[in-house]
N, C-alpha and C positions, 0 to 999 in steps of 0.2 A: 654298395654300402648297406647292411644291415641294422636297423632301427629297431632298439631293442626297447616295449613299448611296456613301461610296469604299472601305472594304472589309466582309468579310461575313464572319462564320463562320456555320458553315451546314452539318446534316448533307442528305446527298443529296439533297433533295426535290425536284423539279422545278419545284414552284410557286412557290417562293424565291428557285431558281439564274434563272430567268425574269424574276422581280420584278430581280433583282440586275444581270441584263445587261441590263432593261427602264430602268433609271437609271443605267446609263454604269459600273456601280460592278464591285469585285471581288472575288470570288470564293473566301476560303480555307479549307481542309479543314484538321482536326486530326489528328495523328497516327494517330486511331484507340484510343488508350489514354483511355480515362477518367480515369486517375488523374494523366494528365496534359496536362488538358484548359486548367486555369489557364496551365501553363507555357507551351502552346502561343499563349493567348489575349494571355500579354504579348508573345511575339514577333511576333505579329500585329496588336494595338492594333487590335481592329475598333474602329468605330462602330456597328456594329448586331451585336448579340448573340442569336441564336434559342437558346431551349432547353428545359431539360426542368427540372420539379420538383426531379428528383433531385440534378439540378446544383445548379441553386440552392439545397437545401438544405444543400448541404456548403458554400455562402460563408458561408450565415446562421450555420451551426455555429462555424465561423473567426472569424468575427467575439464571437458571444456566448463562444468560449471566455476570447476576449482581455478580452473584459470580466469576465469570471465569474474571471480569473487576478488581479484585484485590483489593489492598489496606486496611483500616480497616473496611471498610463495607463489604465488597467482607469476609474477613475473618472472621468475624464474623454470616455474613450470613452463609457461609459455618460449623461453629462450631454449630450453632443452628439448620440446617437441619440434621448435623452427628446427634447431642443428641437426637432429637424428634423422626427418622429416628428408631435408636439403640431404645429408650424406647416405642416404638410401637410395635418394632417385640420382647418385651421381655413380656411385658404387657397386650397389645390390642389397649391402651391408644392413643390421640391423641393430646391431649391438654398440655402445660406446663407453670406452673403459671407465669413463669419467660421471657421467649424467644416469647410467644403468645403477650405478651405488650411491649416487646422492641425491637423488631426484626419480627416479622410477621405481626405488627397491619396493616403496611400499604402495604404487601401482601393481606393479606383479604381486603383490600380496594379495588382492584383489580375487585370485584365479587358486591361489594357494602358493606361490611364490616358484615353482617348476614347472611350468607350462614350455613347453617347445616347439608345440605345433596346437595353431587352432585353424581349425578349419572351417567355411558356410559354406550351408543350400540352400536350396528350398528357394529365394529369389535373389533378386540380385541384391548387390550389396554396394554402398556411395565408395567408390576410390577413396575419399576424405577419412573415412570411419575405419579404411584396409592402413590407410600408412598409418592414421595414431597406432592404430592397434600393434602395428611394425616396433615404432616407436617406442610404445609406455613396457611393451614386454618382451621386447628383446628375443622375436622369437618368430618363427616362418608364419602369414595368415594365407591361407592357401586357399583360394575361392576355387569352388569345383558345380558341374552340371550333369543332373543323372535322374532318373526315374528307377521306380520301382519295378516299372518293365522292362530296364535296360541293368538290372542286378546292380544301382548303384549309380555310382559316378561312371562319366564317359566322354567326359574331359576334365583336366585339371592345372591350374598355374603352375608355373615354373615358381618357386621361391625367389630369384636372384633377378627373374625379369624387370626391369624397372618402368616396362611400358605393359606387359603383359595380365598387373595386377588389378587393368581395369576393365577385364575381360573375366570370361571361365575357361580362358586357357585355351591350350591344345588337347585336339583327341587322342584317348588313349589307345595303343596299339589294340589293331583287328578292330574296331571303330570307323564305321563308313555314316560318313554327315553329309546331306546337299539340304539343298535351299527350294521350297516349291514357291513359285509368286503366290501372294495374296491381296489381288487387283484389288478391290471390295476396299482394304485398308493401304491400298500405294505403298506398298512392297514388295518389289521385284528384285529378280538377277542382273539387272540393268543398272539398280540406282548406280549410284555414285558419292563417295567414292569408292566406298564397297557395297557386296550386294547384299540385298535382305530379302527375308523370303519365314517361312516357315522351316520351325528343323526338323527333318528328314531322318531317321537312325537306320542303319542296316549292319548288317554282320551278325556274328553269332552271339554278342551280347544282349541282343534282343532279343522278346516272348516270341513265344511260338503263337500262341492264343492266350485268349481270358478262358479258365475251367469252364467248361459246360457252357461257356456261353457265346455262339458263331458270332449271331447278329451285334455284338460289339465289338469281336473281333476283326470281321469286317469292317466296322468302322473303321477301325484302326491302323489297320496293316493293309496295305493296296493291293494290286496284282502282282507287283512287280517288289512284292515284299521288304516295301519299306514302311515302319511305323511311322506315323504322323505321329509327335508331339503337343501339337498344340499351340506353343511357342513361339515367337517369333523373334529370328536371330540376325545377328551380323557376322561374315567370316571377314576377318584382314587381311591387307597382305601378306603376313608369316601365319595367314592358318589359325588364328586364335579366335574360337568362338566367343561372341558376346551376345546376352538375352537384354533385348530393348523392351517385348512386349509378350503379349498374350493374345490368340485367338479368339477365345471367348470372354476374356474379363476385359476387351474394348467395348464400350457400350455409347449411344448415337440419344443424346440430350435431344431437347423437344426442339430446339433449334435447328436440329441437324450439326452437331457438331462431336466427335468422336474422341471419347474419355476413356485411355487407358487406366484404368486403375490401380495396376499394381507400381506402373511408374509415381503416379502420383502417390501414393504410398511410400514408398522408397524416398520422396522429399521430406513427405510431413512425418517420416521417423523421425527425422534428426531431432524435432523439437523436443526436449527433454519432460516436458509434461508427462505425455503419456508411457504408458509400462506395455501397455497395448492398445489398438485402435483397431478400427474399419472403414471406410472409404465409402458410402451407396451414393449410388444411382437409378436414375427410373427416364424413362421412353419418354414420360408423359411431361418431364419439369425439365427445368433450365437449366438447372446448378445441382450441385452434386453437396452431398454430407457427411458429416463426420461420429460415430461414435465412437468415446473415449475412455478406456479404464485410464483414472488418471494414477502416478505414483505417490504415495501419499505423502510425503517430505514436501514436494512439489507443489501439491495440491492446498496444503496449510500455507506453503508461502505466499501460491497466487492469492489466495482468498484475505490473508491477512491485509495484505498489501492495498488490494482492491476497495475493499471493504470494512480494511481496520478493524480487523476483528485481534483476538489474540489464541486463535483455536491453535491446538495442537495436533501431530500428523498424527497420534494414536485414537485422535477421536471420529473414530471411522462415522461414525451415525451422524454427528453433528458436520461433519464435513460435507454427508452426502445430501443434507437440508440446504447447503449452502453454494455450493457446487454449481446449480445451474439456473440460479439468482440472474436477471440479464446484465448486470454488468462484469460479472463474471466472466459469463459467457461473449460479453461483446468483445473485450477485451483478449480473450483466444483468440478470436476469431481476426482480430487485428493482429495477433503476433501470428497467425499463417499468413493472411495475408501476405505480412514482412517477407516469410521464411519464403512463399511461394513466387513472390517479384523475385527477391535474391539468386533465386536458382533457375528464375526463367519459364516458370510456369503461365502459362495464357489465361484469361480470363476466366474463360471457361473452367479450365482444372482447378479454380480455387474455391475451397471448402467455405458456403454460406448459409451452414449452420451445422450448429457441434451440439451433441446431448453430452455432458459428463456421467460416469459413475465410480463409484470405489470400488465394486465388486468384482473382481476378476470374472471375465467372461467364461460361460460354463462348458461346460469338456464338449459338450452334443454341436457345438458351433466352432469347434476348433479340430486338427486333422494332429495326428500325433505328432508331425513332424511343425505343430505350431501354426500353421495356415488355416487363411480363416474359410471355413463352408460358408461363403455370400448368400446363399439363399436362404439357408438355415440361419445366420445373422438374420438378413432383412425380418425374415417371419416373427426372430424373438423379440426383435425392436419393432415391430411393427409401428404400435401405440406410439412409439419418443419420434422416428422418422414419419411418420404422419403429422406430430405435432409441431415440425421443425417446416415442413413444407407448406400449413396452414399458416403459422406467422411471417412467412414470404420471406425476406433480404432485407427488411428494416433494420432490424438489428443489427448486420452487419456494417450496415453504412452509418452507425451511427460514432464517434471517436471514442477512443480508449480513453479509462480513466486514469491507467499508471501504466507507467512502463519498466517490466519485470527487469 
């Protein structure tokens, strides 16, 4: 079947803009603004949509706000995500002749109303956030796994799988995957019920080397000519890789106790406050932290609510005086809490202390494809992450004052 692709959003990648003028199709760039990424995506009406977690977890937010706002819309929204939701995971199916035109047409509006295919990388993505998105737009979400060193993707969902979309799928042909144990974090080829390990790439899809540079190279690529990723995965039993964790972004709290961060990341997306966020940790302390661009709709409403105020979301300056007021902040820090029991997070993983800002975080702490550089964060928060560890965890033990 040939997929005929007529336009594209699409950040810089070369292996995309290739694919894109490999099918006749076109080519268009967003603003650049994240925050206004939707508005860009209705005046473009792609059909194929690449993107990132982060993205898509601000529709999912949009959407569950509208539901969670109640009434007969809210209810009704809510009964057409159960049905579509339920007749996806019995079927494969995504589309419903009924609820697609009465109830989701001006969801897919959202994207520009012709989306067919969207796709994430870059980390993992909540199952929960892959079926709405099934759901609201009537159209394949295709989670896929791939490096830069490996030209791309090098695995990818099946569309119709109903168990496989909580994975990255199968490997692509000529694509050789194993699992190295990583004792240090108790993941081996042994667990159970499947093994885990680090992922391993071999085949021709992978670099040869980093240019001019062995001693990384080295790093990377063994004797026996398989790239380390970094990664730490699960295979299934039909073959279907899945990314649980990170090599290096697990980090060992002053207790001795070991903080994935990107997983814990992946929870506290869901909560619709923020547009964007970061996760630190340090050797030396207990608890782990949070900073937060927040969205500014969001951000007027916690502050009104909390504080009774009547500020508006376009008053960016007055928002950001106001923002990280402590009961503001306590009161976040209770709705993770929620989000972080709900989903199963351990003590340890949960965020006990949040700095807010309005400002979209700045290009030099972020990797094109939307990931944050940790170190380069830490260094520009230095000042707010020092001053969140000097007021210790009072704050968060103290109770919310409204609940959003």
């Amino acid at each position: 079947m040939t997929l005929q692709l007529t336009k594209l959003v699409v950040s810089p990648q070369r292996s995309l803009e290739l694919l894109a003028i490999g099918f006749g199709g076109v080519i268009a760039y967003s603003t650049g603004d994240n925050l206004r990424l939707l508005e860009d995506a209705q005046v473009i009406k792609p059909d194929f949509f690449p993107s990132v977690p982060r993205v898509l977890n601000r529709i999912h937010q949009a959407v569950m706000a509208q539901i969670q706002a109640g009434g007969v819309k809210g209810a009704l929204l809510q009964k057409a995500l159960t049905t579509k939701i339920e007749h996806f995971r019995k079927t494969g199916e995504v589309t419903h002749r009924l609820y697609d035109v009465l109830v989701f047409r001006k969801v897919r509006a959202l994207l520009g109303g012709n989306v067919k295919i969207i796709t994430t990388g870059s980390a993992p993505i909540s199952p929960d956030v892959v079926e709405t998105l099934k759901a609201c737009f009537a159209c394949d979400v295709i989670e896929g796994y791939g490096l830069t060193e490996t030209v791309g993707g090098i695995s990818l969902n099946i569309p119709w799988d109903t168990v496989g979309y909580k994975t990255a799928g199968h490997p692509r042909p000529g694509v050789l995957i194993k699992l190295k144990d990583v004792p240090d974090l108790n993941y081996t080829s042994s667990d159970k019920p499947y093994p885990r390990g680090e992922v391993l790439i071999g085949g021709p899809i992978r670099l040869k080397c980093y240019h001019k540079d062995p001693e990384n190279t080295a790093k990377a690529i063994d004797d026996e000519g398989w790239f380390h990723t970094g990664d730490i995965g699960v295979i299934d039993d039909c073959g279907r890789l899945k990314i649980i964790d990170r090599v290096k972004n697990v980090m060992k709290l002053s207790q001795g106790e070991y903080v994935a961060l990107e997983k814990v990341e992946g929870i506290y997306g869901l909560h619709p406050l923020f547009s964007s966020f970061v996760v630190h940790g340090e050797s030396l302390q207990s608890y782990i932290v949070l900073i937060g661009v927040v969205d500014p709709l969001q951000g007027a409403q916690l502050i009104n609510k909390v504080l009774g105020k009547n500020l508006q979301p376009t008053d960016l300056a007055g928002m950001q005086k106001l923002l990280n007021d402590p009961k503001v902040r306590q009161h976040v820090l209770y709705e993770l809490q929620t989000l972080a029991k709900k989903n199963g997070l351990n003590g340890f993983e949960t965020v006990k202390g949040v700095w807010l800002e309005v400002e979209p975080f700045p290009a030099h702490i972020l990797t094109p494809t939307l990931k944050m550089k940790r170190k380069q964060a830490g260094d520009h928060y230095r000042e707010q992450i020092d001053s969140l560890y000097a007021e210790g965890e009072l704050l968060f033990e103290r109770r919310p004052i409204a609940k959003l």
